[in-house]
HTML snippet that shows the backbone in 3Dmol.js (N, CA, C, O; Angstrom):
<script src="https://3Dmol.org/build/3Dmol-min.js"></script>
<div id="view" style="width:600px;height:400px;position:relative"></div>
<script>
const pdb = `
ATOM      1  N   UNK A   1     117.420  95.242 118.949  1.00  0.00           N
ATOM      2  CA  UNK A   1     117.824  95.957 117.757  1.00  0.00           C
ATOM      3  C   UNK A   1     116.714  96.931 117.366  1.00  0.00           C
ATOM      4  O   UNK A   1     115.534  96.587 117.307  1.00  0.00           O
ATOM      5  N   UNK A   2     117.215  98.342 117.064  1.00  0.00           N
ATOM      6  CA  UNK A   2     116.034  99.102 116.479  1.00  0.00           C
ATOM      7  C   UNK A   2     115.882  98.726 114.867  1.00  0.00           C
ATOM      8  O   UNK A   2     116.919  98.304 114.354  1.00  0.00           O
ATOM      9  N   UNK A   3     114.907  98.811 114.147  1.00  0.00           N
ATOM     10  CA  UNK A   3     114.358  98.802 112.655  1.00  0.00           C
ATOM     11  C   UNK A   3     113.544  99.701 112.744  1.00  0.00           C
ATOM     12  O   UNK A   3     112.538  99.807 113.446  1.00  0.00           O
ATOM     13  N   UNK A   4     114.299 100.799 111.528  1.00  0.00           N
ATOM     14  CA  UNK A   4     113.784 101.892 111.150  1.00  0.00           C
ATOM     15  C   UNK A   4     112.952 101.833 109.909  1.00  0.00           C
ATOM     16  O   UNK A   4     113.591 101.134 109.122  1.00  0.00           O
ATOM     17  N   UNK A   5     112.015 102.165 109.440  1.00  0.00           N
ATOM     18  CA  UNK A   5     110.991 102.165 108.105  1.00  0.00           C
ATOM     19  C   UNK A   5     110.170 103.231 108.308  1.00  0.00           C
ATOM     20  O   UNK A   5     109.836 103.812 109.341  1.00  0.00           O
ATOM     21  N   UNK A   6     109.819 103.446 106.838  1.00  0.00           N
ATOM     22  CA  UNK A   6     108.758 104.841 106.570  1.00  0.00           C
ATOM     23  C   UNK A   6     107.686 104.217 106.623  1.00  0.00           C
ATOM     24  O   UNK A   6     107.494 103.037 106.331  1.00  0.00           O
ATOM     25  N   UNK A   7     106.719 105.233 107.116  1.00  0.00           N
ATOM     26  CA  UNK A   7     105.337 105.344 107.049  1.00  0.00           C
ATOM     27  C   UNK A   7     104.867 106.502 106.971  1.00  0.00           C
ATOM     28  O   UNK A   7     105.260 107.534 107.515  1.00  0.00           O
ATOM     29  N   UNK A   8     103.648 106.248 105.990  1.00  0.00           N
ATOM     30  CA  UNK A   8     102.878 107.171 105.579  1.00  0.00           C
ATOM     31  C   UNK A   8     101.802 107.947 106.399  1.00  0.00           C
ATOM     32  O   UNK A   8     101.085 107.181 107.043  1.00  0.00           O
ATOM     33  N   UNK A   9     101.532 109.141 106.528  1.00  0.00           N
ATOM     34  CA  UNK A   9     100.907 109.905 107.635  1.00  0.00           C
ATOM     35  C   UNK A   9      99.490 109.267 107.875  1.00  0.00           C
ATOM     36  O   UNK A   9      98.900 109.200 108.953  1.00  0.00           O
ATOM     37  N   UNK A  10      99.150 108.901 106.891  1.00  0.00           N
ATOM     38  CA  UNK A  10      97.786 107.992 107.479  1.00  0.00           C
ATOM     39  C   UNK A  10      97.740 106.856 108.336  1.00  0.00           C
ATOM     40  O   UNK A  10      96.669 106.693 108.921  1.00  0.00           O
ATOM     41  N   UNK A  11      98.700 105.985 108.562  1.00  0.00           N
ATOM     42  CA  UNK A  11      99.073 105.410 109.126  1.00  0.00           C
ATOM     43  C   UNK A  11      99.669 105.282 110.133  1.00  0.00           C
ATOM     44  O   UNK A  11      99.547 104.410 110.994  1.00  0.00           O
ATOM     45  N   UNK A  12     100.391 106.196 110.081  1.00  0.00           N
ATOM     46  CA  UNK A  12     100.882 107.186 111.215  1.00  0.00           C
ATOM     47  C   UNK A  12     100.275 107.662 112.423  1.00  0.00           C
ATOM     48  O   UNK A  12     100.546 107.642 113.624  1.00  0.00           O
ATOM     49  N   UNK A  13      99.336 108.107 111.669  1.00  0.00           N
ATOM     50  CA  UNK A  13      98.351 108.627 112.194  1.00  0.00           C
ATOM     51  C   UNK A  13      97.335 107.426 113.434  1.00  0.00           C
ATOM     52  O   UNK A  13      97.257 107.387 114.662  1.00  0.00           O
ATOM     53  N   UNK A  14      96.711 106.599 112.316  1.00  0.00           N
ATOM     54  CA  UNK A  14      96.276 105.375 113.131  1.00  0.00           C
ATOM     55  C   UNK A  14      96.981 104.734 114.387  1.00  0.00           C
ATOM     56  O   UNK A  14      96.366 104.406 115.401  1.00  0.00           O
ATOM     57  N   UNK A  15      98.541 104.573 114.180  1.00  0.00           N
ATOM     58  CA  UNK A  15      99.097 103.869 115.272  1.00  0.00           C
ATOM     59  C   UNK A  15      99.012 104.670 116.191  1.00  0.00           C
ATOM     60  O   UNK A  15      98.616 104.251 117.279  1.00  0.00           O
ATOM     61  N   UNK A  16      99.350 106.037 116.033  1.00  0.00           N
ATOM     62  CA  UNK A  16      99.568 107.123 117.199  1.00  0.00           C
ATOM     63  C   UNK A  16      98.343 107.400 117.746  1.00  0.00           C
ATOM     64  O   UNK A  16      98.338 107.973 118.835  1.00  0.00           O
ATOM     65  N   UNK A  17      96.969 107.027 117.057  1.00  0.00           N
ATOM     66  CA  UNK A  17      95.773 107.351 118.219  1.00  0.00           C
ATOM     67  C   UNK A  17      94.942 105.729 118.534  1.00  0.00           C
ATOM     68  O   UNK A  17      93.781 105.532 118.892  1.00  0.00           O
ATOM     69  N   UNK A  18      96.246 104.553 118.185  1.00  0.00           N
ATOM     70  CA  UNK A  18      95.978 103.504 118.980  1.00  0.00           C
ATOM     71  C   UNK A  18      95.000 102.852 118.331  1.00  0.00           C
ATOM     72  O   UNK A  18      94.189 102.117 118.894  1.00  0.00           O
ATOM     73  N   UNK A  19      95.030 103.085 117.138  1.00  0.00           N
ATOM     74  CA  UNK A  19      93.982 102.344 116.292  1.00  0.00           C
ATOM     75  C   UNK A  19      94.523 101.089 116.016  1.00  0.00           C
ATOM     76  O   UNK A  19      94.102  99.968 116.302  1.00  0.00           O
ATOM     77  N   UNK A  20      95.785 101.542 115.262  1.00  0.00           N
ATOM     78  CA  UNK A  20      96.357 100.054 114.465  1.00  0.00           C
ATOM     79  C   UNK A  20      97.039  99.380 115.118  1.00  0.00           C
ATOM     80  O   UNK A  20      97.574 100.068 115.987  1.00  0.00           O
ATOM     81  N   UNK A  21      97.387  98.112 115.181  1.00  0.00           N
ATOM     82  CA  UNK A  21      98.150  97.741 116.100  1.00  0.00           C
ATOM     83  C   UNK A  21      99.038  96.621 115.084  1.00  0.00           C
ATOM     84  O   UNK A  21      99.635  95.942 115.919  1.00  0.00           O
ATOM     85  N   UNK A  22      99.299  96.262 114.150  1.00  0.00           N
ATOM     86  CA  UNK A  22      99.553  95.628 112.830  1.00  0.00           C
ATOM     87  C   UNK A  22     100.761  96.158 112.231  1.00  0.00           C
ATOM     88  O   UNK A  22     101.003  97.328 112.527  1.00  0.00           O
ATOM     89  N   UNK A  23     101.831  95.387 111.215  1.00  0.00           N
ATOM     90  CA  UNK A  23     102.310  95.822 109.961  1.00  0.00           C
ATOM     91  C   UNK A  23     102.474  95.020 109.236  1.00  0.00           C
ATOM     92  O   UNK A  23     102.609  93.881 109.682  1.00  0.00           O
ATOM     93  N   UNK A  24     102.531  95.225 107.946  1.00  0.00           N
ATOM     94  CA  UNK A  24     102.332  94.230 107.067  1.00  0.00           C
ATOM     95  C   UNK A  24     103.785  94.802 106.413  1.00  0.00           C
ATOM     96  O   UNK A  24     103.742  95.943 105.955  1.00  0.00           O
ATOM     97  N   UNK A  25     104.866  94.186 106.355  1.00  0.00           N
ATOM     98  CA  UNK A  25     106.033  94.589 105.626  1.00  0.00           C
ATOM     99  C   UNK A  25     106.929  93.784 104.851  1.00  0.00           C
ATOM    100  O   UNK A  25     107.423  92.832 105.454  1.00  0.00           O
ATOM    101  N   UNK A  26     107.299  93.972 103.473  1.00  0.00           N
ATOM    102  CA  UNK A  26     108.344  92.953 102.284  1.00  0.00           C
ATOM    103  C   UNK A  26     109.332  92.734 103.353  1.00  0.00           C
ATOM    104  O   UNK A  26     109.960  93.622 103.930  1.00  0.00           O
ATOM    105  N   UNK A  27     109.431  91.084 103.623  1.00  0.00           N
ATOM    106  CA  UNK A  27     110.280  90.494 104.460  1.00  0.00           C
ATOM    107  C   UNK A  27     111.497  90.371 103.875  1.00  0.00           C
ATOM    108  O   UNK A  27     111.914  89.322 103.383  1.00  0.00           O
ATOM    109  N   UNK A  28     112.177  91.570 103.915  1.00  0.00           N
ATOM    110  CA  UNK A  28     113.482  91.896 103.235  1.00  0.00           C
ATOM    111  C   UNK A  28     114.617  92.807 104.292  1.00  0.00           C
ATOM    112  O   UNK A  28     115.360  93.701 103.888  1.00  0.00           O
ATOM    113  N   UNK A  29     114.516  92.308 105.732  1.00  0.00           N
ATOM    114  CA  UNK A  29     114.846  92.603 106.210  1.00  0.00           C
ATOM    115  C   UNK A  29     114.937  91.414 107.586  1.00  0.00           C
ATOM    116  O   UNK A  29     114.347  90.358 107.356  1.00  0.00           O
ATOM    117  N   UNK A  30     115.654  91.534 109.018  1.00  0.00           N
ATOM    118  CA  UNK A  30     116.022  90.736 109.806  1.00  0.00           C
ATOM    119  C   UNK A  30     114.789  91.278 110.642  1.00  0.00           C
ATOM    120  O   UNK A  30     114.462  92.464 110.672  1.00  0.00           O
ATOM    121  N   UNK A  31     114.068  90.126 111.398  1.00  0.00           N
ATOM    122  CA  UNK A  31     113.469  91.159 112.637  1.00  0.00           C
ATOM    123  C   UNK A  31     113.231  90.054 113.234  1.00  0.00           C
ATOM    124  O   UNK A  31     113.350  88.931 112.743  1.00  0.00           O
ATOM    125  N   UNK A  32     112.634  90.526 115.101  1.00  0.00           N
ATOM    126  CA  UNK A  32     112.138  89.424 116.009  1.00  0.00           C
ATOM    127  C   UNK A  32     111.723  89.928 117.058  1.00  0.00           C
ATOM    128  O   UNK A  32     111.667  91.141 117.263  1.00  0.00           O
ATOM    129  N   UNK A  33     111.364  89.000 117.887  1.00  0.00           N
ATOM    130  CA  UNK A  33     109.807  89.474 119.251  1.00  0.00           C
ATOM    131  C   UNK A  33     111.156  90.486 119.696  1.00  0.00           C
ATOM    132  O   UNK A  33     112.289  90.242 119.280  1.00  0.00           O
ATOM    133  N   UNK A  34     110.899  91.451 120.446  1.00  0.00           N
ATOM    134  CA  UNK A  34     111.953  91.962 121.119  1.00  0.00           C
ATOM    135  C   UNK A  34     112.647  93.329 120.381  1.00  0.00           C
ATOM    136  O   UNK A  34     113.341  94.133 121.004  1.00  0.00           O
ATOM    137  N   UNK A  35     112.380  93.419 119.173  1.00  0.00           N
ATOM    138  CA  UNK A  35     112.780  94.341 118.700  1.00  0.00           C
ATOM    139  C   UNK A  35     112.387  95.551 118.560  1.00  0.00           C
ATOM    140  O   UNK A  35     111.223  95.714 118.925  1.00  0.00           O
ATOM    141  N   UNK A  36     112.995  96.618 118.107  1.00  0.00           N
ATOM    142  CA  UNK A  36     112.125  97.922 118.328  1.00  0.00           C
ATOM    143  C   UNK A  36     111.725  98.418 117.060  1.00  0.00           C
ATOM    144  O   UNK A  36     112.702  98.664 116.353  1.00  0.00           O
ATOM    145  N   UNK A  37     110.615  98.654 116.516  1.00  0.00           N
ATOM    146  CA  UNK A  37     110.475  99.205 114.748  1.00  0.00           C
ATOM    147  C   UNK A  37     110.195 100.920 115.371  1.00  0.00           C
ATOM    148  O   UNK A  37     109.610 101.424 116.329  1.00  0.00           O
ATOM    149  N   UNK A  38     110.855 101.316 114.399  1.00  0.00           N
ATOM    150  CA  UNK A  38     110.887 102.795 114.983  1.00  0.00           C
ATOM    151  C   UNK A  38     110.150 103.593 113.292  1.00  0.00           C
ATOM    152  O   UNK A  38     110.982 103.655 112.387  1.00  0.00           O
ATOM    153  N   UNK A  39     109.294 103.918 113.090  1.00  0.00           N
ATOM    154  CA  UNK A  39     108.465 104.217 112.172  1.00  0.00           C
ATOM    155  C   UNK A  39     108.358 105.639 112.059  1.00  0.00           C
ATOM    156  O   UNK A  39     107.865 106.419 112.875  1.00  0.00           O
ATOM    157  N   UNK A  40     108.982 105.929 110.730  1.00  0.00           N
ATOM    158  CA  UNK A  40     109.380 107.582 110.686  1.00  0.00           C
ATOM    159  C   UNK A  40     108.031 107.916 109.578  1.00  0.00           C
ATOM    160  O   UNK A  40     107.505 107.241 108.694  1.00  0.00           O
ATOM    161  N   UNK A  41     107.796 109.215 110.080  1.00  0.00           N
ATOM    162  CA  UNK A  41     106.776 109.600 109.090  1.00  0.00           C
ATOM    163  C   UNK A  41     107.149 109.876 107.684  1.00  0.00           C
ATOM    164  O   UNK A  41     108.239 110.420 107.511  1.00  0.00           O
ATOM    165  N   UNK A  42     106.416 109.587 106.643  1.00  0.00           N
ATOM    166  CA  UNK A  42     107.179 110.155 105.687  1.00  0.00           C
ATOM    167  C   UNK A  42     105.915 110.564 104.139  1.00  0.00           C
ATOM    168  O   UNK A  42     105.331 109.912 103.273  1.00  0.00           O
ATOM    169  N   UNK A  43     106.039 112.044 104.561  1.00  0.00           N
ATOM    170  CA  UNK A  43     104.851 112.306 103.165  1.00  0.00           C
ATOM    171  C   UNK A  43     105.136 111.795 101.639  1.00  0.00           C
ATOM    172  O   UNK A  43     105.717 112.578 100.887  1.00  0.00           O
ATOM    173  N   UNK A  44     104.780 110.614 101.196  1.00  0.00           N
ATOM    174  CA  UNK A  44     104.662 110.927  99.779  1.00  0.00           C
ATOM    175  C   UNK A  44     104.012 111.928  98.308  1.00  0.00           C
ATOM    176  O   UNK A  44     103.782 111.656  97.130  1.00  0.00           O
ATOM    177  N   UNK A  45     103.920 112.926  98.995  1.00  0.00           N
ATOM    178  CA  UNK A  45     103.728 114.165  98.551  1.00  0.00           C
ATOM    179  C   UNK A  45     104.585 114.510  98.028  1.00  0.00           C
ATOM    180  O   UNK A  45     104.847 114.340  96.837  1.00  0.00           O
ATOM    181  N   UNK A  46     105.259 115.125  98.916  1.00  0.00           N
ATOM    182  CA  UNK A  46     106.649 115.969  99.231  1.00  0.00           C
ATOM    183  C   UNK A  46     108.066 115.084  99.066  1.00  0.00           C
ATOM    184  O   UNK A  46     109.168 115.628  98.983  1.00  0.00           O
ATOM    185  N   UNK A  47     107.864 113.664  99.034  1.00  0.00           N
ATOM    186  CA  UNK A  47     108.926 113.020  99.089  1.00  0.00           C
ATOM    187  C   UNK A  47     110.181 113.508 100.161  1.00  0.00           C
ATOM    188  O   UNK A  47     111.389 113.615  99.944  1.00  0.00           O
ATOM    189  N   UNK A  48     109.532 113.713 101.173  1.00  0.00           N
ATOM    190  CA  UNK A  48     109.920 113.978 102.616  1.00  0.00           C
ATOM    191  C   UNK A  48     109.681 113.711 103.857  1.00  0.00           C
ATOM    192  O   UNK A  48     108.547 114.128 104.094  1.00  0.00           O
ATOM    193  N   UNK A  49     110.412 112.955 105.332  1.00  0.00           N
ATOM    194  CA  UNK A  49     110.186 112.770 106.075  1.00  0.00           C
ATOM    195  C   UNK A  49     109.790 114.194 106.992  1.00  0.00           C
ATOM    196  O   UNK A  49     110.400 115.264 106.965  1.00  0.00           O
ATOM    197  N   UNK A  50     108.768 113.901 107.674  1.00  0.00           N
ATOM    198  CA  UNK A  50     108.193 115.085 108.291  1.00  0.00           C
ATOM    199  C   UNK A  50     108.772 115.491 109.638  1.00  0.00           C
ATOM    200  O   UNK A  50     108.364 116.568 110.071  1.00  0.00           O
ATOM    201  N   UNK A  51     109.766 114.730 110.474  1.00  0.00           N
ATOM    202  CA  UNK A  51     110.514 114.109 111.575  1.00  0.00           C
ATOM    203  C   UNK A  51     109.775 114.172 112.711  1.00  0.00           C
ATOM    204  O   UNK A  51     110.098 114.655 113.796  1.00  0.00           O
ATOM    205  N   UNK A  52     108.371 113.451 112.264  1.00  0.00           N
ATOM    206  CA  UNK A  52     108.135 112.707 113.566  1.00  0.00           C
ATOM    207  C   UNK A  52     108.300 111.422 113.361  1.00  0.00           C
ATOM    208  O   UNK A  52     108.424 111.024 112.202  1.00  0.00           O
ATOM    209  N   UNK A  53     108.338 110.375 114.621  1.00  0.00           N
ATOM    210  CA  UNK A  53     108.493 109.011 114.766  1.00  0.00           C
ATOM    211  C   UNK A  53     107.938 108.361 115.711  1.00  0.00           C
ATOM    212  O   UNK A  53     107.986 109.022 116.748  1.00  0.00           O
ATOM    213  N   UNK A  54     107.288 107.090 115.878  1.00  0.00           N
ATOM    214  CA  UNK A  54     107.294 106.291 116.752  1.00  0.00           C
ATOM    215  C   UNK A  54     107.779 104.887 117.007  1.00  0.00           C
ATOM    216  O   UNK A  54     108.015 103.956 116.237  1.00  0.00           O
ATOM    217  N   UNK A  55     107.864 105.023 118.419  1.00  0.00           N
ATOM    218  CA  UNK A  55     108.745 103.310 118.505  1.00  0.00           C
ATOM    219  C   UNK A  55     107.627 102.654 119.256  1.00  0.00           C
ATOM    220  O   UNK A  55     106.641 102.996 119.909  1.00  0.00           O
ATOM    221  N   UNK A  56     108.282 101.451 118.831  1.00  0.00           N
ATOM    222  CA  UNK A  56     106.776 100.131 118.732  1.00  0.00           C
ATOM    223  C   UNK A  56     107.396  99.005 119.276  1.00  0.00           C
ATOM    224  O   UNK A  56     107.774  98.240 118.389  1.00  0.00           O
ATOM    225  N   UNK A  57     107.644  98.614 120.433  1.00  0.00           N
ATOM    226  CA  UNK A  57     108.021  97.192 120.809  1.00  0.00           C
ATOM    227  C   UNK A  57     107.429  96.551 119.924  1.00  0.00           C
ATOM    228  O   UNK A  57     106.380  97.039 119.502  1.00  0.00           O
ATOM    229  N   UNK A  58     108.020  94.960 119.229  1.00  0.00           N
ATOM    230  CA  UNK A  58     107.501  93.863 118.562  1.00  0.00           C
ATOM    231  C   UNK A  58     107.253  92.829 119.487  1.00  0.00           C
ATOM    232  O   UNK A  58     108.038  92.364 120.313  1.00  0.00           O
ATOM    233  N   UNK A  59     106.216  92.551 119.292  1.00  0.00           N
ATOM    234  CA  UNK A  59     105.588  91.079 120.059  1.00  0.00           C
ATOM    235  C   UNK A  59     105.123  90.256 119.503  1.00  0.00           C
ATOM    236  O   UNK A  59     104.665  89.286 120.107  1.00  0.00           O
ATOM    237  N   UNK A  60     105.082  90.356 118.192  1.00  0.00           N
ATOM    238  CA  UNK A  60     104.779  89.054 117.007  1.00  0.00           C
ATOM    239  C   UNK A  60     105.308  89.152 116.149  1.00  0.00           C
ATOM    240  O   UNK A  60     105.366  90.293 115.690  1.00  0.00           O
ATOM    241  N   UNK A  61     105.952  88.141 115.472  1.00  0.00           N
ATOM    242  CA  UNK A  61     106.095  88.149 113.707  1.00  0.00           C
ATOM    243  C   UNK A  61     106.009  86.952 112.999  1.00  0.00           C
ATOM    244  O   UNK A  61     106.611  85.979 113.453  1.00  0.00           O
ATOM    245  N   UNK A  62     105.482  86.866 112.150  1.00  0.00           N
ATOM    246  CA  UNK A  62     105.206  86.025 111.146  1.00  0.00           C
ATOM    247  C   UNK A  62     105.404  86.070 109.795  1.00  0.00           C
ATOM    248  O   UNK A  62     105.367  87.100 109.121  1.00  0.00           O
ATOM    249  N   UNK A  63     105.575  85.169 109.466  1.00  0.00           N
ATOM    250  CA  UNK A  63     105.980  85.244 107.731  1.00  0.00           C
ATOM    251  C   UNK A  63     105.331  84.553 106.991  1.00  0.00           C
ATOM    252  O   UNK A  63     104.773  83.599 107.534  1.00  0.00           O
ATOM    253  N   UNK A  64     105.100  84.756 105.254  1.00  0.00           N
ATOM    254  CA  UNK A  64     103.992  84.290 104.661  1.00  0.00           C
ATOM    255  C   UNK A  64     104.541  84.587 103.467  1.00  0.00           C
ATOM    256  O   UNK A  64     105.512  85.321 103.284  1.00  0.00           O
ATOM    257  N   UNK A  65     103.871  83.971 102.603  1.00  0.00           N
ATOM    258  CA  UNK A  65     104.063  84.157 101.033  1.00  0.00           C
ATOM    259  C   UNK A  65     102.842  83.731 100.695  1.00  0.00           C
ATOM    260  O   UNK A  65     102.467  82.560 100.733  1.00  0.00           O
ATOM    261  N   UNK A  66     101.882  85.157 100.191  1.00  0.00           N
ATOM    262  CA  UNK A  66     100.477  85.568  99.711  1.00  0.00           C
ATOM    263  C   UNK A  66     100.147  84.512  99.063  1.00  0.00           C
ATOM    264  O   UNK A  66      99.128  83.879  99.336  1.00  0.00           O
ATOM    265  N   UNK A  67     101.199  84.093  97.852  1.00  0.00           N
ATOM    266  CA  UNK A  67     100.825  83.481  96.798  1.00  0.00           C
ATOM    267  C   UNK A  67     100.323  82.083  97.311  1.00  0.00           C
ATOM    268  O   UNK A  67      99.369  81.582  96.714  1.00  0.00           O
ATOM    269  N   UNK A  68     101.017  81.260  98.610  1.00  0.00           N
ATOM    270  CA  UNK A  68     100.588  80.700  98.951  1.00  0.00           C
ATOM    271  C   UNK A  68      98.938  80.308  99.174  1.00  0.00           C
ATOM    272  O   UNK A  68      98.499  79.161  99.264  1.00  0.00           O
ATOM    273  N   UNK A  69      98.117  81.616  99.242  1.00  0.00           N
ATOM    274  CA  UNK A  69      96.755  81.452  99.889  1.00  0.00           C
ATOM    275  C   UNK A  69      95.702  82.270  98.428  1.00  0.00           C
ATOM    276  O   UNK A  69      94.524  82.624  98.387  1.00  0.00           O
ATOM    277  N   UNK A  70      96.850  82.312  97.372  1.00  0.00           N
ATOM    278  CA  UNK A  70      95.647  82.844  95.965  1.00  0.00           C
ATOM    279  C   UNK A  70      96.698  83.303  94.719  1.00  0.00           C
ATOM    280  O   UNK A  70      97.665  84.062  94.784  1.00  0.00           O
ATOM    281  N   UNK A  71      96.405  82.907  94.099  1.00  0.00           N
ATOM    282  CA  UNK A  71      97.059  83.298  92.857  1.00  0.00           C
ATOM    283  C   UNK A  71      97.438  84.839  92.541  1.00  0.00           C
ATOM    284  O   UNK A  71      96.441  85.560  92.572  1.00  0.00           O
ATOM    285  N   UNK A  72      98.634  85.506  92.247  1.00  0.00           N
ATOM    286  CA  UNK A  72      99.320  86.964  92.062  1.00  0.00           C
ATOM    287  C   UNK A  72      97.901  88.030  91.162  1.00  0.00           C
ATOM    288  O   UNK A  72      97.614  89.217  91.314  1.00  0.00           O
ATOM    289  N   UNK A  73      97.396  87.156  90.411  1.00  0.00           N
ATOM    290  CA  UNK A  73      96.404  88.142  89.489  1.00  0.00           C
ATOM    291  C   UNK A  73      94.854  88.406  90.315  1.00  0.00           C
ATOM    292  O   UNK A  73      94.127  89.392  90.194  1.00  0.00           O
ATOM    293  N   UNK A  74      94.661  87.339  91.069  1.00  0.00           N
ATOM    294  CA  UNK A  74      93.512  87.591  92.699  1.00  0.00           C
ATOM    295  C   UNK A  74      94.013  89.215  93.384  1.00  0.00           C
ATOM    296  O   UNK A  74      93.463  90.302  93.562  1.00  0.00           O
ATOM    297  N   UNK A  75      95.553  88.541  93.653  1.00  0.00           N
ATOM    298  CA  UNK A  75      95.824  89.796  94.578  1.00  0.00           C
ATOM    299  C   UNK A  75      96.207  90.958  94.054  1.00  0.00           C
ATOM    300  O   UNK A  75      95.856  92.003  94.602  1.00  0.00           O
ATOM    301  N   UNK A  76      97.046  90.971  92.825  1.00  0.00           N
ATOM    302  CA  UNK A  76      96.684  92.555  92.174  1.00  0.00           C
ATOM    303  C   UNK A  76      95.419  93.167  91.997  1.00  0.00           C
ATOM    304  O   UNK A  76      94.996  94.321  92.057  1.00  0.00           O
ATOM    305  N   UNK A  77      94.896  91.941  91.740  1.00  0.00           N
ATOM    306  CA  UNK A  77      93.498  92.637  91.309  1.00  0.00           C
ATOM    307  C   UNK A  77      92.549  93.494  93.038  1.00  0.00           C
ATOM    308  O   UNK A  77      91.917  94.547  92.970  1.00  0.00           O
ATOM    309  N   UNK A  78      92.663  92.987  93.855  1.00  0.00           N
ATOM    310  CA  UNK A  78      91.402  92.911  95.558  1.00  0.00           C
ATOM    311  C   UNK A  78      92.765  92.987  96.149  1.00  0.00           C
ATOM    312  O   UNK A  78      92.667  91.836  96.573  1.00  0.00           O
ATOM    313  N   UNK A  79      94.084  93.381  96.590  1.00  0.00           N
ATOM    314  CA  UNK A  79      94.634  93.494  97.420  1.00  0.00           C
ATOM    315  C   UNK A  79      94.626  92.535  98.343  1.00  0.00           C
ATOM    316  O   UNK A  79      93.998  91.477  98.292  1.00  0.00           O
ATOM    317  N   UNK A  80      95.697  93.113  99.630  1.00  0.00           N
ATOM    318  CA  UNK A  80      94.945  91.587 100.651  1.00  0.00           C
ATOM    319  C   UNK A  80      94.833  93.049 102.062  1.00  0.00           C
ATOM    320  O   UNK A  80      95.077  94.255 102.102  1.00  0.00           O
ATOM    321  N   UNK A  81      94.351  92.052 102.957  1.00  0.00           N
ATOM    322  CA  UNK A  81      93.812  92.791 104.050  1.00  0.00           C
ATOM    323  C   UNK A  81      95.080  92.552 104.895  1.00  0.00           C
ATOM    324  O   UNK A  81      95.852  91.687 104.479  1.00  0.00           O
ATOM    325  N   UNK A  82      95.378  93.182 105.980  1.00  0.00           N
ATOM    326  CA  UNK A  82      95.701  93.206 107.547  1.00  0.00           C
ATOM    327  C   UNK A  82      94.938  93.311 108.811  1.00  0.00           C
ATOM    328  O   UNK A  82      94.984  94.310 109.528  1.00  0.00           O
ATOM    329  N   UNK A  83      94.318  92.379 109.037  1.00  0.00           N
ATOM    330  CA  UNK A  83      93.525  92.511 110.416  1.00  0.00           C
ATOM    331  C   UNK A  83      94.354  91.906 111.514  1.00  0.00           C
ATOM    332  O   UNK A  83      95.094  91.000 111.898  1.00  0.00           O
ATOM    333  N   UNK A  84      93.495  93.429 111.837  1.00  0.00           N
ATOM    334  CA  UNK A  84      94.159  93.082 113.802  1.00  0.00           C
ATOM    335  C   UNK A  84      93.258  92.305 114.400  1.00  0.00           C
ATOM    336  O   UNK A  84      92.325  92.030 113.646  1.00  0.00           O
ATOM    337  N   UNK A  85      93.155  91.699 115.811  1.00  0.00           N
ATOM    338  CA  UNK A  85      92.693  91.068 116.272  1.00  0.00           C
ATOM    339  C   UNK A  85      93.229  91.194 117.911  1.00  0.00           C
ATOM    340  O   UNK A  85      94.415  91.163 118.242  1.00  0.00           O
ATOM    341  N   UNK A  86      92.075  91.341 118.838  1.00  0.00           N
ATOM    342  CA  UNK A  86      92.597  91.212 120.153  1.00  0.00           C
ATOM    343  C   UNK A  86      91.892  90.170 120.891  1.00  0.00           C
ATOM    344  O   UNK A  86      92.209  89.915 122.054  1.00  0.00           O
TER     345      UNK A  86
END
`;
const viewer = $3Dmol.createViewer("view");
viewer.addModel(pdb, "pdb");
viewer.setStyle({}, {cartoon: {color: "spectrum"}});
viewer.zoomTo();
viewer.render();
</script>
């Protein structure tokens, strides 16, 4: 199955010169190993997709609920991280 979602050009940016290898996304949607996330650029500037894209075989997913690992006012306050790892 393809899954389509926006991303922001900075990010964009990262995957396309092989930096990032990660997403961190509101599990409000179906997904699994095997699938294709197809990641459209999209300036929040302009409130416009720029029409480039890339597709990303999935080879992991996991699910979590933050609150589990710190209280909501921790994480508004310090965000949380995404690290990659190889």
């Amino acid at each position: 199955m393809e899954i389509k979602k926006k991303i922001w050009p900075r990010h964009f940016k990262e995957i396309e010169e092989g930096r990032k290898k990660f997403e961190v996304r509101l599990a409000d949607f179906e997904v699994k190993e095997g699938d294709i996330l197809v990641l459209e650029e999209f300036d929040p500037l302009t409130k416009k997709y720029t029409g480039r894209a890339i597709r990303k075989k999935i080879n992991f997913v996991t699910k979590f609920n933050p609150m589990e690992f710190n209280d909501a006012e921790l994480i508004k306050k310090h965000g949380l991280y995404g690290i990659g790892i190889e």
